[in-house]
Each structure stands twice: as structure tokens, then as C-alpha cells.
Residue, then its C-alpha position, 0 to 999 in steps of 0.5 A: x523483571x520479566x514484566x519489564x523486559x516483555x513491555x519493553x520488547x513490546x515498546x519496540x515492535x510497537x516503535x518499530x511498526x509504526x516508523x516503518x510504515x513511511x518506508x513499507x512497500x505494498x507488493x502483490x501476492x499473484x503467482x506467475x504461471x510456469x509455460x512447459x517447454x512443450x504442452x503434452x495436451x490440449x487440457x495441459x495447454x488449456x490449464x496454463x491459459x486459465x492460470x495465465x488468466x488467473x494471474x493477469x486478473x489479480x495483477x489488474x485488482x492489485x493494480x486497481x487498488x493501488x490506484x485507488x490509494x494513490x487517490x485517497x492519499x492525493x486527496x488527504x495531501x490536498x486536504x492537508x494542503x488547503x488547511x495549511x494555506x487557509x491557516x497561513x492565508x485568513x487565521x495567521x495574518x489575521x493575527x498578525x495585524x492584531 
């Protein structure tokens, strides 16, 4: 009985994980730097820049990689894409005349 009802939950994350991967959205894990109302010294203001300089560089990385998986799944698309045409286009008409 327990075995069941453990695969059985197992069954549904499994399920659930893999049908809502269409829908998931990628999101950064970058924290925004807090600006003081008033900088109290040099070394507080300096601090805030280099955390200002830490964010906006893990912005760009996460902007980067999603760039480059917009470029990897264009490229399956088009893949994707040519095999069907080429199937539609040499290999169904073919058959088609047979």
C-alpha cells in the first residue's frame, strides 16, 4: 500500500515536472544593491558602487545566456523545421506517385 501510493506521488511530480516545463520562465538570481538616502563615507559610497558593479555584471551574464538559448532553440526550430519540409517536400510526394 505504501509502495503504491509513494509511486504513485512519484508519478505525479515526474508528470507535473515534465508538462510544465513549456510554461516555466527563466528568472535571474542578481540582488539589486540598496542606495542609502545619504552616503556617510567615502568607503560607504565606494561600496555601493562596487555592489552596483556586481549587479549590473550578473544582469549582462544572465542576459547573455538567454541569448544564447534563444540561439540554440532557433536553431532546433529551424531543424525542426527543414526535416518536415524536406519529409513534405522529397519523401511524402514521392510516395504519393507510387
Amino acid at each position: 500500500m505504501k509502495l503504491s501510493v509513494i509511486l504513485g506521488l512519484l508519478f505525479l511530480v515526474v508528470s507535473s515536472a515534465s508538462f510544465s516545463h513549456s510554461s516555466w520562465q527563466a528568472s535571474h538570481s542578481c540582488f539589486k544593491p540598496v542606495k542609502p538616502y545619504e552616503f556617510q563615507s567615502q568607503w560607504e559610497a565606494n561600496m555601493f558602487n562596487n555592489e552596483v558593479d556586481v549587479y549590473r555584471n550578473c544582469i549582462e551574464q544572465f542576459v547573455s545566456e538567454q541569448e544564447n538559448a534563444i540561439q540554440t532553440h532557433s536553431g532546433a526550430l529551424d531543424e525542426a523545421i527543414d526535416e518536415w519540409n524536406d519529409f513534405v517536400n522529397f519523401e511524402l510526394n514521392i510516395s504519393l506517385l507510387n
